[in-house]
C-alpha positions as CSV (number, residue, x, y, z in Angstrom):
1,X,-116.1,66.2,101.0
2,X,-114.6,69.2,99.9
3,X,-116.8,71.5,101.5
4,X,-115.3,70.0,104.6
5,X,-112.1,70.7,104.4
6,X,-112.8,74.1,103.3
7,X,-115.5,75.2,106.2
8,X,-112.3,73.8,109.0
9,X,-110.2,75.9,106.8
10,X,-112.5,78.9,107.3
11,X,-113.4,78.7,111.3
12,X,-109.6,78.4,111.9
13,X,-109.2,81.7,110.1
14,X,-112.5,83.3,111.7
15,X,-110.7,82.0,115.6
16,X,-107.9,84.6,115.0
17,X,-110.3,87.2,113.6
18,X,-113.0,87.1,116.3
19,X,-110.0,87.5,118.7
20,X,-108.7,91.0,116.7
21,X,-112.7,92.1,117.2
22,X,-112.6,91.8,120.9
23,X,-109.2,94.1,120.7
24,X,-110.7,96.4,118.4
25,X,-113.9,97.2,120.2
26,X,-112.3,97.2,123.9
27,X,-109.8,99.6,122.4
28,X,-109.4,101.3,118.5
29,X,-113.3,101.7,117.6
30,X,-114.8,100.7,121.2
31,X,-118.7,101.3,119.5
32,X,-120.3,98.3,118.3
33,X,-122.3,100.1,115.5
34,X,-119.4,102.1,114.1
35,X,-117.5,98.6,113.2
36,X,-120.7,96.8,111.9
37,X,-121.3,100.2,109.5
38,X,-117.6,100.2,108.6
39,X,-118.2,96.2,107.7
40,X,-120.7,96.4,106.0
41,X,-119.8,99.6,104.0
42,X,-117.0,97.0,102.3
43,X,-119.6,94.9,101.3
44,X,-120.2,97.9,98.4
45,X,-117.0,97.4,96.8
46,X,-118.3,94.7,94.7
47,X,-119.8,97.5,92.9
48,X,-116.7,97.8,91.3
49,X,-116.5,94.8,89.5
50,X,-120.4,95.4,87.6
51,X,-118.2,96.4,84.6
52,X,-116.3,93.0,84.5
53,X,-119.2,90.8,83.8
54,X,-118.9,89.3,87.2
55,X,-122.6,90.4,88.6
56,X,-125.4,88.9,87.0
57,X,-128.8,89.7,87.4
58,X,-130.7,86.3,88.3
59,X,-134.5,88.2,88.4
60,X,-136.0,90.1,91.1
61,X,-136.9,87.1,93.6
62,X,-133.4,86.2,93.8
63,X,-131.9,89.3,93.6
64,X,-134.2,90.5,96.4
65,X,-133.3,87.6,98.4
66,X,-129.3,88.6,98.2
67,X,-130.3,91.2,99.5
68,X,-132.0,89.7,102.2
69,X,-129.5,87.5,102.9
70,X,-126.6,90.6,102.9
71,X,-128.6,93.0,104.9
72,X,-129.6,90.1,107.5
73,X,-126.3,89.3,107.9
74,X,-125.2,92.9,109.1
75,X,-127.8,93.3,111.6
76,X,-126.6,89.5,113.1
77,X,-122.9,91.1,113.0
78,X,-124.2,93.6,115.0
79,X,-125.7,91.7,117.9
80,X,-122.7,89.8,118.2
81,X,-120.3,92.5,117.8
82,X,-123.2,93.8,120.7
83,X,-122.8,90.7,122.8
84,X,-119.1,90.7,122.2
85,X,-118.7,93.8,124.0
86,X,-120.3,92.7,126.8
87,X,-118.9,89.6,127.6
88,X,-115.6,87.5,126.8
89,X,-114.6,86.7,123.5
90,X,-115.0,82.9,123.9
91,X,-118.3,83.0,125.6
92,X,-119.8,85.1,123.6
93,X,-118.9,83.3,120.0
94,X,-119.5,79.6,121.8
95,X,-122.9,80.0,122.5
96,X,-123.7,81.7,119.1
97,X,-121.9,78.8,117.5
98,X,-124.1,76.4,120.0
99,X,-126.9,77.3,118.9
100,X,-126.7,78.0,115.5
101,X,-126.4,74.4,114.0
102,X,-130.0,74.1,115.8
103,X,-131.8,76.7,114.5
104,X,-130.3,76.2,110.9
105,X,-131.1,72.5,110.7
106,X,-134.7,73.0,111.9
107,X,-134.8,76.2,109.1
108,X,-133.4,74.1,106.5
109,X,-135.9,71.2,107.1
110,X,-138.3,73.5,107.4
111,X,-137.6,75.2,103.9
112,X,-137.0,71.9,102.1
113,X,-140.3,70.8,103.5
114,X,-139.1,67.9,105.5
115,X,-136.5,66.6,102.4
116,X,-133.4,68.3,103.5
117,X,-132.1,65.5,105.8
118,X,-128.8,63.9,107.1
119,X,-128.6,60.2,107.4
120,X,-127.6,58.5,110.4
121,X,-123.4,58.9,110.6
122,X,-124.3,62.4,109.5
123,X,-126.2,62.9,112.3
124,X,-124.1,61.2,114.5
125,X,-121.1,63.7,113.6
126,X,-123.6,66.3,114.0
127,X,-124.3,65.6,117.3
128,X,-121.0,65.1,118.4
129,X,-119.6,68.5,116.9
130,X,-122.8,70.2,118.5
131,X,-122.1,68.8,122.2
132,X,-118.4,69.9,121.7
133,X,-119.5,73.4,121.2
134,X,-122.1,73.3,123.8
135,X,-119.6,71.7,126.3
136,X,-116.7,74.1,125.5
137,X,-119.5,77.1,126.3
138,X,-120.9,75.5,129.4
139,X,-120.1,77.4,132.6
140,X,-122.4,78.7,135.6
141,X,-122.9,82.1,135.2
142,X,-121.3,83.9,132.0
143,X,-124.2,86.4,130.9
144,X,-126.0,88.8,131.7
145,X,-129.8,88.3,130.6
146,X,-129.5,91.3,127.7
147,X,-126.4,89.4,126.7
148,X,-127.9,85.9,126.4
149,X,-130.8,87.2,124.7
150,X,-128.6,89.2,122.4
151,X,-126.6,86.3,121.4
152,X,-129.2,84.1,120.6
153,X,-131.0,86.8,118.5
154,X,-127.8,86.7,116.3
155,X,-127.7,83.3,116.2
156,X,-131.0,82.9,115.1
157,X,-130.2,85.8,112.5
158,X,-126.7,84.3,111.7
159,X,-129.0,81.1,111.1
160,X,-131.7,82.4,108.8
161,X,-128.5,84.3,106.6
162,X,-126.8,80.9,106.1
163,X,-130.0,79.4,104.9
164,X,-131.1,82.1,102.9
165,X,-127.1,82.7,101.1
166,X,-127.7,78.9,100.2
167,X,-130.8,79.3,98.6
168,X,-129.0,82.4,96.2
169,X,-125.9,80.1,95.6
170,X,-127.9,77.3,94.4
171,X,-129.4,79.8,91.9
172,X,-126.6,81.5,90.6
173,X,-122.8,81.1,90.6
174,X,-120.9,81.7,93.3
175,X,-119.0,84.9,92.5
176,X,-122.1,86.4,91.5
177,X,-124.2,85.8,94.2
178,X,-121.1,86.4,97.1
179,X,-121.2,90.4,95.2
180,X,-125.1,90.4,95.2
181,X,-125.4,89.8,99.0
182,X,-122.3,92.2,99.5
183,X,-124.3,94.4,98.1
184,X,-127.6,93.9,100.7
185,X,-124.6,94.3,103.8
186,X,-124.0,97.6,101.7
187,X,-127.3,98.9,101.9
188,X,-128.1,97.7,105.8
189,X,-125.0,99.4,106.8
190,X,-126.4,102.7,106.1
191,X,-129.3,102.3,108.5
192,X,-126.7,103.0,111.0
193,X,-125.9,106.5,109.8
194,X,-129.1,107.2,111.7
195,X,-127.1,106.6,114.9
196,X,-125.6,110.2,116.2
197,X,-122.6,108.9,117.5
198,X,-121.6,106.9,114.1
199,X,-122.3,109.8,112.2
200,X,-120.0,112.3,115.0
201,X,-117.3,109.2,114.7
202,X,-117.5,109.4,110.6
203,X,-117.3,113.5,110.6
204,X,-114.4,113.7,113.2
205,X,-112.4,111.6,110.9
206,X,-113.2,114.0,108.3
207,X,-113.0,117.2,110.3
208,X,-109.9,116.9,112.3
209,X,-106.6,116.1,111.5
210,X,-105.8,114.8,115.3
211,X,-108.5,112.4,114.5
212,X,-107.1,111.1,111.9
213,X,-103.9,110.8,113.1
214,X,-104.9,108.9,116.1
215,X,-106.9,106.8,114.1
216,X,-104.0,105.4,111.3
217,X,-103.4,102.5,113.9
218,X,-106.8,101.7,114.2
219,X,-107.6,101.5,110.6
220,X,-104.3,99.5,109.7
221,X,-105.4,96.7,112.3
222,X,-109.3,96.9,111.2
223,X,-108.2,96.4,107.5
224,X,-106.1,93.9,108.0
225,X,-108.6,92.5,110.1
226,X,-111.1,92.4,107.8
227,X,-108.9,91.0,104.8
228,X,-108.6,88.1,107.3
229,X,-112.0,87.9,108.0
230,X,-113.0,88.4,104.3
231,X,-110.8,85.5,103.5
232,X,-112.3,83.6,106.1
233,X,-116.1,84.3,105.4
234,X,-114.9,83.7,101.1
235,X,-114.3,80.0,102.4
236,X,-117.4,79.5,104.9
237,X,-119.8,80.7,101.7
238,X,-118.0,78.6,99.4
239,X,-118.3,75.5,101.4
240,X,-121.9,76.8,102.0
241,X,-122.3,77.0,98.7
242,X,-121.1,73.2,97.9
243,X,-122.5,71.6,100.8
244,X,-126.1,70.1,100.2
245,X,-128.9,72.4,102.0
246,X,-129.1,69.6,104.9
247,X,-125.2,70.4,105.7
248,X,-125.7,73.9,106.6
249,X,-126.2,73.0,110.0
250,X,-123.2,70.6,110.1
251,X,-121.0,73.8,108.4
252,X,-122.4,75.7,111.7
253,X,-121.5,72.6,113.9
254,X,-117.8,72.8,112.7
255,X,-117.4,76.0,114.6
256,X,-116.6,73.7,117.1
257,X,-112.9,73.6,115.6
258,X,-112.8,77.0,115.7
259,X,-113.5,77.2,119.2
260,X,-111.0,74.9,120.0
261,X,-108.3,76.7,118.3
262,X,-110.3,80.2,120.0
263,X,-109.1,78.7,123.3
264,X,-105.9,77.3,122.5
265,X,-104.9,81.0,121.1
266,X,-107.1,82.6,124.0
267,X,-104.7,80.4,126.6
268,X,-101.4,81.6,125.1
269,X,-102.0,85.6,124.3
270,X,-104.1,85.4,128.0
271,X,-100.6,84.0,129.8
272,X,-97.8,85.8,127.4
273,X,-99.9,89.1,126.7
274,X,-102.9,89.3,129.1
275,X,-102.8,93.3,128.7
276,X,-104.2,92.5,124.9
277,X,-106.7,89.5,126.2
278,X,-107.4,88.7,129.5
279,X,-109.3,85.6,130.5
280,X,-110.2,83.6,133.2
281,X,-108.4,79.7,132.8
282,X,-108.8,77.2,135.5
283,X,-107.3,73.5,135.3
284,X,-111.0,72.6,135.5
285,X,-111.3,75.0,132.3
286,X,-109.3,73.6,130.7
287,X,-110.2,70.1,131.5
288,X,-113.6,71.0,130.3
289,X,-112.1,72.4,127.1
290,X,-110.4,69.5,126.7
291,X,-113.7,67.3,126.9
292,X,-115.3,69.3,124.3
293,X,-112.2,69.1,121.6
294,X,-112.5,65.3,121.6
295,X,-116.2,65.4,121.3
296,X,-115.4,67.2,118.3
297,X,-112.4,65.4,116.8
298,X,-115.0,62.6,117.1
299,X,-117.2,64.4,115.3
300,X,-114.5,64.7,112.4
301,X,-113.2,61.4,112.0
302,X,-117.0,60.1,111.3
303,X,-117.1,62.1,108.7
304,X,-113.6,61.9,108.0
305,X,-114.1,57.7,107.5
306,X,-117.9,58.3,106.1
């Protein structure tokens, strides 16, 4: 299972990344929609490579699903990046991750018309790595309403993406179809030029040199950020993309690991540099964390031996 060992690849990559976000927007860019427009704006750059052979056009159904696919995938950034801002890093990405593997296993069965199943270890593992996640999330009282609606919004949108990107990649290869959905991010990213204060953000950079200066930090962490992140998301498509359609929800499940390492990393930067991250950890936290990360490893070794 190749796939496999590229998606835990991935979600260990996406735990340090989905820390640097909470940083960035309780600091650098503070405004949810300015840092989904400035992700999705990189999303164009595959543009460049049209020349090179490396875009293909697979017919207008396809090609309008990519773009499906991209721009849906921008607007479920945005509710997280929306929910993020409002709540705690590992709250806020847990329940996402909780609730994903649901709605994408229901969608894919759905799409497949009953055929895209998992057999009974599969499930098994599923189940384990889905109560790992939902135990390491579990806590009395960690939203607000708006938030917890928000959150599941972009986890059902998050969902929908993952099912639709694996309908493209089975129809095209992957390099291709990565660019074409880049491409529908592109395009969704400029609905948020309608905003006033993206567009006041975007024109002080241009208008002022203070700006600018004040902003080099910023942009240096965001970049490097987001080559992190891009790195990251490269593996979670490609193991999308080898995975049969009945595994997307186990590739969502296996966020579970990056949870897991979320809170290890969450732990240390909270104790050593709590002005960057500051969260609340209990013994009974992290007893409870510790429950969920061998639900999880459970989860692994099944499909480790299977």
């Amino acid at each position: 299972m190749l796939w496999l060992t590229i998606a835990i690849c991935g979600y260990l990559l996406f735990s340090a990344v989905f820390l640097i976000d909470k940083h960035i927007l309780t600091g650098p860019i503070g405004n949810p929609r300015v840092l989904v427009f400035y992700v999705g704006i990189l999303g164009g750059l595959g543009l460049l490579f049209i020349p090179f052979g490396l875009v293909r056009y697979p017919g207008m159904a396809i090609f309008a699903l990519a773009l499906i696919a991209g721009a849906i995938r921008i607007f479920a950034t945005y509710l997280y990046f929306f929910a993020l801002d409002h709540s705690e890093v590992s709250r806020v990405t847990t329940a996402i991750g909780a609730t994903q593997p649901i709605f994408s296993f229901w969608l894919a069965w759905l799409i497949s018309g009953g055929r895209a199943t998992l057999g009974i270890w599969e499930l098994a593992a599923f189940g384990l790595l889905l109560a790992g996640s939902i135990v390491i999330v579990a806590q009395k009282s960690f939203f607000t309403f708006t938030t917890a609606r928000v959150a599941l919004a972009a986890s059902l949108l998050f969902s929908m993406g993952f099912i639709a990107s694996k309908l493209v990649y089975d129809s095209q290869p992957f390099i291709s179809a990565f660019m074409l959905m880049g491409f529908g991010s592109f395009f969704a990213a400029l609905f948020f030029l309608l905003f006033s204060d993206v567009r006041k953000t975007l024109l002080s950079l241009f208008s002022s040199a203070k700006a600018r200066a004040s902003s080099k930090k910023s942009t240096i962490i965001f970049f490097a950020n987001q080559s992190l992140g891009a790195s990251a998301f490269v593996l979670q498509n490609y193991a999308i993309a080898l995975a049969p359609l009945a595994f997307v929800a186990v590739i969502n499940a296996l966020a579970g690991v990056q949870y897991a390492f979320l809170f290890i990393l969450t732990v240390i930067i909270s104790t050593y540099f709590p002005r960057v991250i500051k969260e609340k950890i209990t013994p009974a936290i992290i007893f409870q964390k510790l429950i969920a990360i061998i639900l999880i490893l459970a989860g692994l070794a099944i499909f480790a031996l299977k």
